[in-house]
Backbone as a ProteinNet text record, in pm:
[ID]
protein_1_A
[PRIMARY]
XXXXXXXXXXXXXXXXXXXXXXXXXXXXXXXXXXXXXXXXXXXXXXXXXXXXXXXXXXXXXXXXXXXXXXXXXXXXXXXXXXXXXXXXXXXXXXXXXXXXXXXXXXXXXXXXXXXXXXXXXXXXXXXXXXXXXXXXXXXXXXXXXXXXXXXXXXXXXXXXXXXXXXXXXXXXXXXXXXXXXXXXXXXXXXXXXXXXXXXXXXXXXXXXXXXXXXXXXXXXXXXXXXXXXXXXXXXXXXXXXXXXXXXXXXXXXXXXXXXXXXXXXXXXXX
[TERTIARY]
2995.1	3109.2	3143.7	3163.1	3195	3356.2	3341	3484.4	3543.1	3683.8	3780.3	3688.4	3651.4	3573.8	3450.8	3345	3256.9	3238	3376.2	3346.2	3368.6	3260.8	3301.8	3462	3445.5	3603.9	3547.8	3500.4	3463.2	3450.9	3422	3378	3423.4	3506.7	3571.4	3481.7	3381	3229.1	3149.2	3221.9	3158.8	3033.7	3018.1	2869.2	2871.2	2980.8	3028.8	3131.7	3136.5	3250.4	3287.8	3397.5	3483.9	3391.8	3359.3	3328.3	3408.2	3449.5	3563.4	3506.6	3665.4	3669.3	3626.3	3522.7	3441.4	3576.5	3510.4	3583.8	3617.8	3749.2	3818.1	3709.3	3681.5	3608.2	3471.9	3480.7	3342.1	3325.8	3175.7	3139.4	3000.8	2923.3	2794.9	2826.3	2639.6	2598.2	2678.1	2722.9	2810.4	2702.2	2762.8	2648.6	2646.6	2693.6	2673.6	2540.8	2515.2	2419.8	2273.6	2270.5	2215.6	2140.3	2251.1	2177.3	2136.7	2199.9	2102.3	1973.3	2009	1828.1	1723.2	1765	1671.7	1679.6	1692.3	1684	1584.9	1558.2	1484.6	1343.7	1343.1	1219.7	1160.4	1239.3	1162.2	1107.8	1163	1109.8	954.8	975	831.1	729.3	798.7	699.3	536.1	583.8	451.6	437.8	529.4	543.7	492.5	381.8	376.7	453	476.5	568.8	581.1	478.7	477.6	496.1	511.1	599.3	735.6	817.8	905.8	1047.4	999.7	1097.2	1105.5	996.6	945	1068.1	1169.7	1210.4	1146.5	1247.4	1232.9	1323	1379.5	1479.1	1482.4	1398.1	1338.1	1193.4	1142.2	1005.6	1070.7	948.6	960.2	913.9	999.3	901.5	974.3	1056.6	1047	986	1013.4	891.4	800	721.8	543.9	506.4	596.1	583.5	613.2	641.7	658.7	618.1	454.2	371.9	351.7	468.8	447.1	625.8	659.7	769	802.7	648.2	631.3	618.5	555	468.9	651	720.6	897.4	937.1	939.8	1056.4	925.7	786.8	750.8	761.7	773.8	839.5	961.1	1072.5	1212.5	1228.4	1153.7	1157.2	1057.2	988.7	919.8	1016.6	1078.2	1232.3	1289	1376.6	1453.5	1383	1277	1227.6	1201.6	1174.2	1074.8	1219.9	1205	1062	1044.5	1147.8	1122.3	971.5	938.9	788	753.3	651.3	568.2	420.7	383.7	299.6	294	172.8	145.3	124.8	152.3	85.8	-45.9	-138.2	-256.9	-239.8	-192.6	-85.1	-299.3	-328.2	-494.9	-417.8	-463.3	-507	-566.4	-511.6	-590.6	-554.6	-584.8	-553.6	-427.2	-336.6	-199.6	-77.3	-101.1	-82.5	113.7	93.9	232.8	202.3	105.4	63.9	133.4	113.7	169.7	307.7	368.8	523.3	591.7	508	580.5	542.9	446.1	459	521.1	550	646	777.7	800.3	954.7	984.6	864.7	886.6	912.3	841.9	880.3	950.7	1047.6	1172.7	1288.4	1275.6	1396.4	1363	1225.7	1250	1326.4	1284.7	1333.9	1495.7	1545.9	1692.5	1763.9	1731	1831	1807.2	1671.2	1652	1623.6	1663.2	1567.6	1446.7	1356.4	1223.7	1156.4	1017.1	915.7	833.2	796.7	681.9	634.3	455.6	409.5	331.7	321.2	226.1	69.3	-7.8	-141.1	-224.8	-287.2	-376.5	-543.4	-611.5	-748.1	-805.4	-830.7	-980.2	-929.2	-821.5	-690.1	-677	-702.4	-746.3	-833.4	-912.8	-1098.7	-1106.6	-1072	-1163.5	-1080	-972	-856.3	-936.2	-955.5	-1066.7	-1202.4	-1267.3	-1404.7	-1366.3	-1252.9	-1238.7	-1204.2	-1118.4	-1111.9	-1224.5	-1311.6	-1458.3	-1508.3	-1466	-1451.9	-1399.8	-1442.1	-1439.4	-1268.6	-1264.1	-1167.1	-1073.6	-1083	-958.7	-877.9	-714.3	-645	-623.1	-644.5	-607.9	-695.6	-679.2	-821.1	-813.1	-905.5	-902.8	-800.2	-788.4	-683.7	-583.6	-497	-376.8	-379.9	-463.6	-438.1	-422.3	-490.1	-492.5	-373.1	-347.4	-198	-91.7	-22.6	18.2	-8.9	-170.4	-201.2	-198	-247.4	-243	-124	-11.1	136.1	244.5	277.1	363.7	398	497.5	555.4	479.7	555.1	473.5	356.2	248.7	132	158.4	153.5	94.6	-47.8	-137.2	-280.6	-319.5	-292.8	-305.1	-432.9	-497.3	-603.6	-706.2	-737.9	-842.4	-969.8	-1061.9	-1215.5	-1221.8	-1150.8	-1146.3	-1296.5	-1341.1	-1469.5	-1592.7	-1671.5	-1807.4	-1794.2	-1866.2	-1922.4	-2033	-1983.6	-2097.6	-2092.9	-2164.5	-2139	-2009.5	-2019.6	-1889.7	-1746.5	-1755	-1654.6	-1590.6	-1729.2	-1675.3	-1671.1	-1678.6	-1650.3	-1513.3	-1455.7	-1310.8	-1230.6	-1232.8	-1190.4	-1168.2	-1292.9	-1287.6	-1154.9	-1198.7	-1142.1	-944.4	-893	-781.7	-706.3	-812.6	-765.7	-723.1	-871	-853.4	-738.2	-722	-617.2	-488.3	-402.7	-279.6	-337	-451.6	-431.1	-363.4	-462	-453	-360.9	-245.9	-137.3	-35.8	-42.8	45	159.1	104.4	170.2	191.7	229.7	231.2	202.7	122.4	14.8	41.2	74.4	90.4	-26.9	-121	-246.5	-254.5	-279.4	-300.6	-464.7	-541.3	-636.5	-704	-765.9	-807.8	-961.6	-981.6	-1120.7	-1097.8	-1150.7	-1114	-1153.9	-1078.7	-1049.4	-1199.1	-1313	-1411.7	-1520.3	-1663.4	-1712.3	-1794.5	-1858.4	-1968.5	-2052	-2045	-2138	-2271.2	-2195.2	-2322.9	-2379.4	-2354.2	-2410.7	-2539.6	-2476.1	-2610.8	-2688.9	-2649.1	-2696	-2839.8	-2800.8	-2917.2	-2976.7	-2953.5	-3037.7	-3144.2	-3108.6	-3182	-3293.8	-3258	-3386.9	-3450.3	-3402.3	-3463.4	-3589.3	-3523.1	-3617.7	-3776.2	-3703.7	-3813.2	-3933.8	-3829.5	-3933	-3899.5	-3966.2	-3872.4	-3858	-3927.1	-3938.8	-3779.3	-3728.7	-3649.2	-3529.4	-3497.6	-3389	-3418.4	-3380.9	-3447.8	-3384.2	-3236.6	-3137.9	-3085.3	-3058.4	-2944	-2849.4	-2782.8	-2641.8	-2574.6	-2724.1	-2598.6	-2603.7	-2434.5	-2394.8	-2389.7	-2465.4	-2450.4	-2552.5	-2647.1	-2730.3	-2660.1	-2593.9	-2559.7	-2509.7	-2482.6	-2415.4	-2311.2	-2203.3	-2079.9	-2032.9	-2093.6	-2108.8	-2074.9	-2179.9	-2222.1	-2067.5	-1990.4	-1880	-1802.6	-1768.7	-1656.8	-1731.6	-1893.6	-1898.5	-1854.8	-1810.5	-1813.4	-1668.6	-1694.1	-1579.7	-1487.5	-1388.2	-1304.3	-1453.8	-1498.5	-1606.4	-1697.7	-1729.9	-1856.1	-1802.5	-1690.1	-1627.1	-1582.8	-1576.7	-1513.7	-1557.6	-1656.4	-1740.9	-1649.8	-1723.5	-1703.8	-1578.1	-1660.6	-1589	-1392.6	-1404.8	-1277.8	-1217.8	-1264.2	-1185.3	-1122.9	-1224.6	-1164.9	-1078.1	-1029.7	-923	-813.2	-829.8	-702.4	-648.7	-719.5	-656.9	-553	-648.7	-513.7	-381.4	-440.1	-327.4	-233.9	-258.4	-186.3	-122.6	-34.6	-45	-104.3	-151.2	-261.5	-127.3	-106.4	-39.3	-114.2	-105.1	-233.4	-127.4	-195.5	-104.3	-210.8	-219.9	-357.8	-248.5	-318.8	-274.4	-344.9	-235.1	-338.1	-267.8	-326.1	-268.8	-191.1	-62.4	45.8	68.7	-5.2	-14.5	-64.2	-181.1	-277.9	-179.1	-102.2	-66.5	55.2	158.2	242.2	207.3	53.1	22	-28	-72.7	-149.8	-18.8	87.5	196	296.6	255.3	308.8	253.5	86.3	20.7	-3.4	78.9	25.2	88.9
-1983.3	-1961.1	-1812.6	-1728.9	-1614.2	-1564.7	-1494.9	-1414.1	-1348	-1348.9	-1267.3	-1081.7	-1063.5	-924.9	-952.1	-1064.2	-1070.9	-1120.9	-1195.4	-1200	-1085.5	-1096.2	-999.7	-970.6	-887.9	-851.1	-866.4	-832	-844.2	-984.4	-1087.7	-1185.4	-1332.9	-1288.6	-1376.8	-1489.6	-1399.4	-1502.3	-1634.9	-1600.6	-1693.4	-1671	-1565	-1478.4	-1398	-1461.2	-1406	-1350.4	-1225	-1121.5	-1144.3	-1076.7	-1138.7	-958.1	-970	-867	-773.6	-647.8	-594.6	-592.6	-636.2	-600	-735.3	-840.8	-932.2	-1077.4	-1170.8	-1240.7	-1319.4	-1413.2	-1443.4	-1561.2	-1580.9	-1659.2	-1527.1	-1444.1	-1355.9	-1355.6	-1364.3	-1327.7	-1282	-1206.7	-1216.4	-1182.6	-1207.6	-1185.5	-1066	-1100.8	-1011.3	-920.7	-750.1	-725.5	-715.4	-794.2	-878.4	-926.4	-1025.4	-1141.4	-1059.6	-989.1	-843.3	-796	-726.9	-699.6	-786.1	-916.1	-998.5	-1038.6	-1072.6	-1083.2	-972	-859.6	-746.1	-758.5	-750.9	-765.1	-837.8	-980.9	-1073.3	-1080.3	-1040.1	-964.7	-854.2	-772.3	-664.9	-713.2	-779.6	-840.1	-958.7	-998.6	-1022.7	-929.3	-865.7	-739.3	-692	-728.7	-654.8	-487.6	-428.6	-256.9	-238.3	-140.2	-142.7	-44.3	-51.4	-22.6	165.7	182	331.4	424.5	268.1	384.8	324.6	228.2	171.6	217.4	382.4	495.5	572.9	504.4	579.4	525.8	611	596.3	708.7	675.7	760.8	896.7	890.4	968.9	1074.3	1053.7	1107.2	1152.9	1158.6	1237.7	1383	1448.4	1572.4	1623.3	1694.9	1744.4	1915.3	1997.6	2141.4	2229.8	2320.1	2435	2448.7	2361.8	2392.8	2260	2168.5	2057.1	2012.9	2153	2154.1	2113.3	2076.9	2061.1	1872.8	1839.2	1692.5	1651.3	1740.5	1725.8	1631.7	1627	1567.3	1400	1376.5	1216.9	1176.9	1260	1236.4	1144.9	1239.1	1169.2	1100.2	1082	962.5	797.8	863.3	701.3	660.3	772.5	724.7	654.5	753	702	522.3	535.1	358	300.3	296.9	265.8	209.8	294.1	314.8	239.4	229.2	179.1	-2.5	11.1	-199.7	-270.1	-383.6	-406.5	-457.5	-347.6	-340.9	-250.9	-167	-111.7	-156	-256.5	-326.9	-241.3	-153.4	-95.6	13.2	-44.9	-2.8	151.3	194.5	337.2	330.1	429.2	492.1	617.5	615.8	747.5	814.3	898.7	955.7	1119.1	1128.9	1283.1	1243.4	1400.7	1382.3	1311.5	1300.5	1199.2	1288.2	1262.5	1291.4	1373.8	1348.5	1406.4	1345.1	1236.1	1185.1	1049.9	981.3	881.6	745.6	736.3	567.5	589.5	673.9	729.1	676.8	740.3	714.3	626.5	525.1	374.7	306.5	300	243.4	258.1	347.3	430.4	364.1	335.1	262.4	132.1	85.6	-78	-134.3	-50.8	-94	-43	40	90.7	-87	-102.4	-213.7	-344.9	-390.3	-460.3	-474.2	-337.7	-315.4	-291.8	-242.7	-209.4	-331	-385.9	-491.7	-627.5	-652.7	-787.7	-837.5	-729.7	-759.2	-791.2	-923.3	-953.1	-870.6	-813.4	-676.4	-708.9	-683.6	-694.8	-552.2	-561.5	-372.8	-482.8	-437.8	-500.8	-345.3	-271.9	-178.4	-290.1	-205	-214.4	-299.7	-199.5	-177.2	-371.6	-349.7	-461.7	-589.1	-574	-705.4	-782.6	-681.6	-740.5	-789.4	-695.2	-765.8	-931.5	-936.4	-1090.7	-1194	-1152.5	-1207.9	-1270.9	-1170.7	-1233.2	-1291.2	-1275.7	-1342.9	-1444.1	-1528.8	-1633.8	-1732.8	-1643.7	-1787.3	-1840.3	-1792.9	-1835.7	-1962.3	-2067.4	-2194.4	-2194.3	-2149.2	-2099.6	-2037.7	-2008.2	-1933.9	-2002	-2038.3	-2095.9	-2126.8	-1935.6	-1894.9	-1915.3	-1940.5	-1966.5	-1881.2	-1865.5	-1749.5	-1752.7	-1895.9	-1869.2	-1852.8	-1883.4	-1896.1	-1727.1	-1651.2	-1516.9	-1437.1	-1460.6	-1423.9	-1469.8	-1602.1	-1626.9	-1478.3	-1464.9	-1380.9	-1207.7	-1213.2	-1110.1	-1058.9	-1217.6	-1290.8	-1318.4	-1346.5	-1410.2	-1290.7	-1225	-1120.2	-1042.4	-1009.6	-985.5	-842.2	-762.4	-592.8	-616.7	-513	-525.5	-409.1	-372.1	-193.5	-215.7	-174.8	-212.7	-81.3	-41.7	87.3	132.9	286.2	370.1	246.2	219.9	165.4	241.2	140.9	215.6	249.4	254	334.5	287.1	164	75.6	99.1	130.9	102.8	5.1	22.5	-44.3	-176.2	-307.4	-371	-490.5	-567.5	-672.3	-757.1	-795.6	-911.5	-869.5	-709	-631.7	-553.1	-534.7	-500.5	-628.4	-768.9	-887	-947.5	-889.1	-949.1	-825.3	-741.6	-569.3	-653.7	-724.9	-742.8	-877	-953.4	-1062.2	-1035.8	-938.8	-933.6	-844.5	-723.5	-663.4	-719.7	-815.1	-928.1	-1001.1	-1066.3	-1191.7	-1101.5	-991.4	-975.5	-893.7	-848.1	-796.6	-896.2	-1009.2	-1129.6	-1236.1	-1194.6	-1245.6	-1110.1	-1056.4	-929.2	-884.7	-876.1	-860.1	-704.5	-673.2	-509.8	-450.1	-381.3	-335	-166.2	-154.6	21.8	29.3	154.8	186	316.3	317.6	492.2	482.6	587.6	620.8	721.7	775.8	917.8	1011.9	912.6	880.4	953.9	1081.8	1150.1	1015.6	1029.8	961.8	974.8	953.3	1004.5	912	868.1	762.6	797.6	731.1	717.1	854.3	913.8	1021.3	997.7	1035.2	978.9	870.4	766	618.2	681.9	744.3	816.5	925.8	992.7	1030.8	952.7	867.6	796.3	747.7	655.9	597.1	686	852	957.9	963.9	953	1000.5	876.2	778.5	652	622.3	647.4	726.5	779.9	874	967.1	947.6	901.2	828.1	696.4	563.3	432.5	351.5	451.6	478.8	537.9	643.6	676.5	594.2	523.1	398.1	271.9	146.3	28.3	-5.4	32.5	-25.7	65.4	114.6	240.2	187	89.1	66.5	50.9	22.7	-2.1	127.6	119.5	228.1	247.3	134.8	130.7	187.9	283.4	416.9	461.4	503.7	687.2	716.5	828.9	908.5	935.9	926.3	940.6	1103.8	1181.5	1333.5	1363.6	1231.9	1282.2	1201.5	1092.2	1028.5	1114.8	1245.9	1292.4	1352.8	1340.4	1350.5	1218.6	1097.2	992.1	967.8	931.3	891.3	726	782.8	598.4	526.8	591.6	481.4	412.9	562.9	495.4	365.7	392.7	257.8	178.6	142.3	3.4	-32.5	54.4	16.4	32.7	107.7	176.4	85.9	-2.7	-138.5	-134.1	-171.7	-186	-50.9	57.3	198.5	159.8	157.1	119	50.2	-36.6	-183.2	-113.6	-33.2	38.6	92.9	167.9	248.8	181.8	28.8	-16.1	-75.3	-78.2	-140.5	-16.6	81.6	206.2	297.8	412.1	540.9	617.9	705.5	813.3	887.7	911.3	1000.9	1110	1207.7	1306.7	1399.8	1375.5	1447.4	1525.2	1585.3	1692.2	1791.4	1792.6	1903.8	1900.4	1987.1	2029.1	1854.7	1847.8	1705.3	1779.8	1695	1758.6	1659.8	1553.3	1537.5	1674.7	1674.6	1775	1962.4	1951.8	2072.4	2059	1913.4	1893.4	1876.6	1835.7	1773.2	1930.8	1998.1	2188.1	2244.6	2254.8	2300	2242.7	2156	2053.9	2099.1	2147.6	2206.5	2317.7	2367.6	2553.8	2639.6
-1512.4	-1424.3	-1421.3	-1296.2	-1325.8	-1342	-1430.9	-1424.6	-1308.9	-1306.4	-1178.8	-1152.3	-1301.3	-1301.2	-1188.3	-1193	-1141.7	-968.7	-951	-782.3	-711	-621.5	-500.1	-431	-460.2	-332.7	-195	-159	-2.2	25.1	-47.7	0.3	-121.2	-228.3	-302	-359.3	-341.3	-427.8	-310.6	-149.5	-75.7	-36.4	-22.6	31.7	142.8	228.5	321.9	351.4	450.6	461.3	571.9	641.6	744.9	901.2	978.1	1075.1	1091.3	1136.6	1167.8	1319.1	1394.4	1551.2	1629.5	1550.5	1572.8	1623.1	1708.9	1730.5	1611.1	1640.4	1518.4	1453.9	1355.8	1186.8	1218.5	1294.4	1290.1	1117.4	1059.7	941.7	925.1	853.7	810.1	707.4	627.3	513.4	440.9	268.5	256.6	139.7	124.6	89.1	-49.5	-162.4	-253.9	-247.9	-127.3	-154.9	-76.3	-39.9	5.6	-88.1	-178.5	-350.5	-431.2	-417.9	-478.6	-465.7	-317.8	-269.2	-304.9	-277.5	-291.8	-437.7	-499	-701.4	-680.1	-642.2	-615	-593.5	-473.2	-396.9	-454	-523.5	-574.7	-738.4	-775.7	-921.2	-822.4	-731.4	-674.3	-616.6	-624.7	-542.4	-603.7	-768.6	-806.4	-802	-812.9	-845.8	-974.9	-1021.6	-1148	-1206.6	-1320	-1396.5	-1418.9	-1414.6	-1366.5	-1242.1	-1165	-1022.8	-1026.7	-1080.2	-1104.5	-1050.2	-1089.8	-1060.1	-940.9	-860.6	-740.5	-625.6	-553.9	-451.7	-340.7	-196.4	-108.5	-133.1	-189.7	-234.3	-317.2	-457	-515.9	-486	-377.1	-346.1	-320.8	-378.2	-364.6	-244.4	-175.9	-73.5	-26.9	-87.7	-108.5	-192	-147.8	-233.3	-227.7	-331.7	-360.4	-309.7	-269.9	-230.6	-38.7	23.4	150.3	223.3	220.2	329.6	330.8	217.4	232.1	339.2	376.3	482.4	552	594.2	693.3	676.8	603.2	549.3	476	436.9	409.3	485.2	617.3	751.3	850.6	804.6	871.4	772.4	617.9	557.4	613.5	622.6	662.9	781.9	874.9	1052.7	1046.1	960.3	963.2	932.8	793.6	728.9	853.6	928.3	1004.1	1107.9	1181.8	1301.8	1263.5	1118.3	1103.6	1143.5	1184.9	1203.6	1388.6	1443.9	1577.5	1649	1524.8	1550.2	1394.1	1451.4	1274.5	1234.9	1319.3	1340.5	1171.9	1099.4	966.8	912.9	779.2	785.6	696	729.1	662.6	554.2	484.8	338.3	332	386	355.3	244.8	150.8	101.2	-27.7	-98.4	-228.7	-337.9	-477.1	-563.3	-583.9	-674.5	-707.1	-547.8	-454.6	-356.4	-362.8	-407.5	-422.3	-301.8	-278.6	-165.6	-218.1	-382.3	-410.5	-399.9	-438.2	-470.7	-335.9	-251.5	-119.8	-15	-67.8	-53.5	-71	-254.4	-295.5	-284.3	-251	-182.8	-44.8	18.7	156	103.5	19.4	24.5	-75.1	-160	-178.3	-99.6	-20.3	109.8	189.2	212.5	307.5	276.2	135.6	38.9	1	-39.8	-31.8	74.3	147.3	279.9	414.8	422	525.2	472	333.3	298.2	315.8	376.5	371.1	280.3	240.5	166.7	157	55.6	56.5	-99.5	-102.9	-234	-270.4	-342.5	-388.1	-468.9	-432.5	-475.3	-478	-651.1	-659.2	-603.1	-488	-429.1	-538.2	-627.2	-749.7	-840.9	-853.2	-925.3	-884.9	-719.7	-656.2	-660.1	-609.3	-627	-756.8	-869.9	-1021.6	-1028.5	-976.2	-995.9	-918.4	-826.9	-703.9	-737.8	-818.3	-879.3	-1011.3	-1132.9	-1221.6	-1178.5	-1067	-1066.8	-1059.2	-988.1	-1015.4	-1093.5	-1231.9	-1382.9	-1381.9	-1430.6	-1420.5	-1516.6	-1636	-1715.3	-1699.7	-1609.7	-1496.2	-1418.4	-1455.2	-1382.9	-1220.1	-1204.1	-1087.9	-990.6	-822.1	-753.2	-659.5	-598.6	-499.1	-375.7	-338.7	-282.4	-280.1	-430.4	-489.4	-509.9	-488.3	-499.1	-366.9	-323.7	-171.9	-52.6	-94.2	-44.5	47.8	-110.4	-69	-5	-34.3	5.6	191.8	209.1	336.3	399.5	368.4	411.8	410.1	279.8	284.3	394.1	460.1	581	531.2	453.3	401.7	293.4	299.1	246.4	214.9	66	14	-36.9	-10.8	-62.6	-101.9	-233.3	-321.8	-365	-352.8	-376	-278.1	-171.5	-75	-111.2	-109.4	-131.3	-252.1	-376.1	-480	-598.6	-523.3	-646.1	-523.9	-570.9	-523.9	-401.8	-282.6	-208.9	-264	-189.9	-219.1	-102.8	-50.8	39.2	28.7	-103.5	-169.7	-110.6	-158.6	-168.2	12.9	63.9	205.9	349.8	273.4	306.8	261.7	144.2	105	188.9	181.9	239.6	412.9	479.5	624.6	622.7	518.4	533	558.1	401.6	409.3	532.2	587	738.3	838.7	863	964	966.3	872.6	870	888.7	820.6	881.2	1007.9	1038.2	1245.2	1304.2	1231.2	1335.1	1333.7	1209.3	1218.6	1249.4	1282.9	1329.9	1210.2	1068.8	980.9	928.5	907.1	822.1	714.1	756	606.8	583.3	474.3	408.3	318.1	394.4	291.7	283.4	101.3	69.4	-7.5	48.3	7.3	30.2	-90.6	-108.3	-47.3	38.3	88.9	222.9	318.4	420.6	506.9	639.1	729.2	819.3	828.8	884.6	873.1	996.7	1016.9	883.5	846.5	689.2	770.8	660.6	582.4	527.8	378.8	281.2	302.9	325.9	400.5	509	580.8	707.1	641.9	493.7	477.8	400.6	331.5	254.3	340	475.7	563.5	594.8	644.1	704.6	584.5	467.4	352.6	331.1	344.9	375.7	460.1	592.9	657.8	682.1	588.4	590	451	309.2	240.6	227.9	248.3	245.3	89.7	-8.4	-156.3	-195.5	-111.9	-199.5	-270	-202.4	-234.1	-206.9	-297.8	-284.5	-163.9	-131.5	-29.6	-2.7	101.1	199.9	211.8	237.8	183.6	34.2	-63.2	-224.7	-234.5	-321.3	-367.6	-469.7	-565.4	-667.5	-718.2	-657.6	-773.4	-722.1	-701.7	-649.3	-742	-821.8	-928.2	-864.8	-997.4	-978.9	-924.7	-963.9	-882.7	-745.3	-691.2	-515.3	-468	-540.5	-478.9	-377.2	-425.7	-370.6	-182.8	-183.8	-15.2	49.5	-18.1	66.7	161.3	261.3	327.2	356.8	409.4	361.7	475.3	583.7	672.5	552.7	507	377.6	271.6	226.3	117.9	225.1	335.3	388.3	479.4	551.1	650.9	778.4	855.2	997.3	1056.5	1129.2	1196.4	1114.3	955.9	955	945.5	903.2	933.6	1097.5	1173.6	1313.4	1336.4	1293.8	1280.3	1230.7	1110.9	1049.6	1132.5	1230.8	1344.6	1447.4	1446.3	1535.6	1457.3	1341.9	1279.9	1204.9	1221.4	1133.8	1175.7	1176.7	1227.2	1078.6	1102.8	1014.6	928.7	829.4	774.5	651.2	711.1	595.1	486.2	352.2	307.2	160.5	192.3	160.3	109.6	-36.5	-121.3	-253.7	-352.4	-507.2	-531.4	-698.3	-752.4	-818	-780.9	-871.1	-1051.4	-1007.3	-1175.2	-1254.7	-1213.4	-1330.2	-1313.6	-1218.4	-1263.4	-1369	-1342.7	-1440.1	-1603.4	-1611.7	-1746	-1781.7	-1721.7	-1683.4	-1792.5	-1691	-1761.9	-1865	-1917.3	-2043.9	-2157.6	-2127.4	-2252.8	-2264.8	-2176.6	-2137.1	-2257
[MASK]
++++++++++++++++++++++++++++++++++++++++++++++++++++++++++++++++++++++++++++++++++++++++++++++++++++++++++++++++++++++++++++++++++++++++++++++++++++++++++++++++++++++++++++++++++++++++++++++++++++++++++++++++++++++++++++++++++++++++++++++++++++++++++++++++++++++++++++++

């Protein structure tokens, strides 16, 4: 039972508040039950615990941090626009650029301020949940995972492309695109992979080619040394076709800079 301390004033613990100006019994949702919900939703969300702290609010974006200005007031203006424009973002730069920060900053603004359903799912994090379930010993089934990957009104699908290319992998990648295009759902993706059709992919075909010895397969990626990774592009980890799909489902947001982890941990031990 709650205490006189614990009901709402606005709403005397009904849930509902009275309109101002509104015709007479006018009421909506009071925003008590507002904050409750969002508490709610965000304990479903799946945020891990190390961006926990991540708002929109707290992104940095003066100083040495200027040139992320911009990718600022295009989280706010999505904020501000969902979900009359549902139309998804693409977060592209380098690793520590500040890309999950301000994912997750988007989808607890959506969460707290609109009551929106939104889950945070890491790429690399999915997939391995995905193939452990085929473990006979494994509670979980593939679809009891995918569910919500599939249903959630907001999608954050964190570091994209970040594991090796492989058929399995750029068949679950088509599968989860497809299904919210084709339910017109909203998807937020950050990944560190330049925005550009496969590269290295055309590049191995071309030496392929020319010796048909040099590689058993021109699409696995699984010889390539970890070295040559950084020529590959997001086309090369997800395959052309769905880079293309992202496009309709995204606007592009680039946010290209140094990693500001390694200069914070730089100057921690300096």
């Amino acid at each position: 039972m709650k205490t006189a301390t614990e009901v709402c004033p606005l709403c005397a613990g009904s849930g509902w508040k009275p309109v101002p100006g509104a015709p007479e019994r006018g009421v909506t949702r009071c925003d008590c039950q507002l904050r409750a919900r969002g508490g709610a939703i965000i304990a479903a969300a799946r945020i891990p615990k190390r961006y926990e702290h991540c708002e929109l609010s707290n992104f940095e974006f003066e100083g040495p941090h200027s040139h992320l200005a911009h990718a600022r007031t295009a989280a706010y203006r999505f904020v501000e626009e969902y979900p009359v424009d549902k139309t998804g973002l693409l977060l592209i730069g380098n690793a520590g650029s500040g890309k999950t920060h301000l994912a997750v900053g988007i989808l607890k603004a959506l969460i707290c301020e609109k009551g929106i359903e939104c889950v945070f799912y890491d790429y690399a994090d999915l997939l391995k949940q995905i193939q452990d379930s085929y473990n006979p010993s494994v509670q979980t089934t593939e679809l009891g995972l995918l569910r919500p990957v599939f249903e959630t009104e907001v999608l954050v699908l964190d570091d994209l492309g970040s594991v090796r290319p492989t058929d399995w992998r750029w068949d679950t990648v088509r599968l989860i695109v497809n299904t919210r295009y084709n339910d017109s759902r909203t998807t937020i993706i950050t990944t560190n992979f330049p925005n550009k059709p496969p590269a290295a992919l055309a590049d191995r075909r071309t030496t392929k080619a020319k010796d048909p010895n040099a590689t058993k397969h021109a699409d696995d990626f699984s010889e390539q040394a970890p070295a040559d990774w950084e020529k590959y592009t997001l086309g090369d980890r997800i395959g052309e076709p769905m880079r293309s799909r992202l496009h309709e489902m995204c606007r592009v947001v680039k946010m290209d800079g140094p990693d500001f982890r390694k200069k914070f941990k730089s100057a921690s031990f300096g």
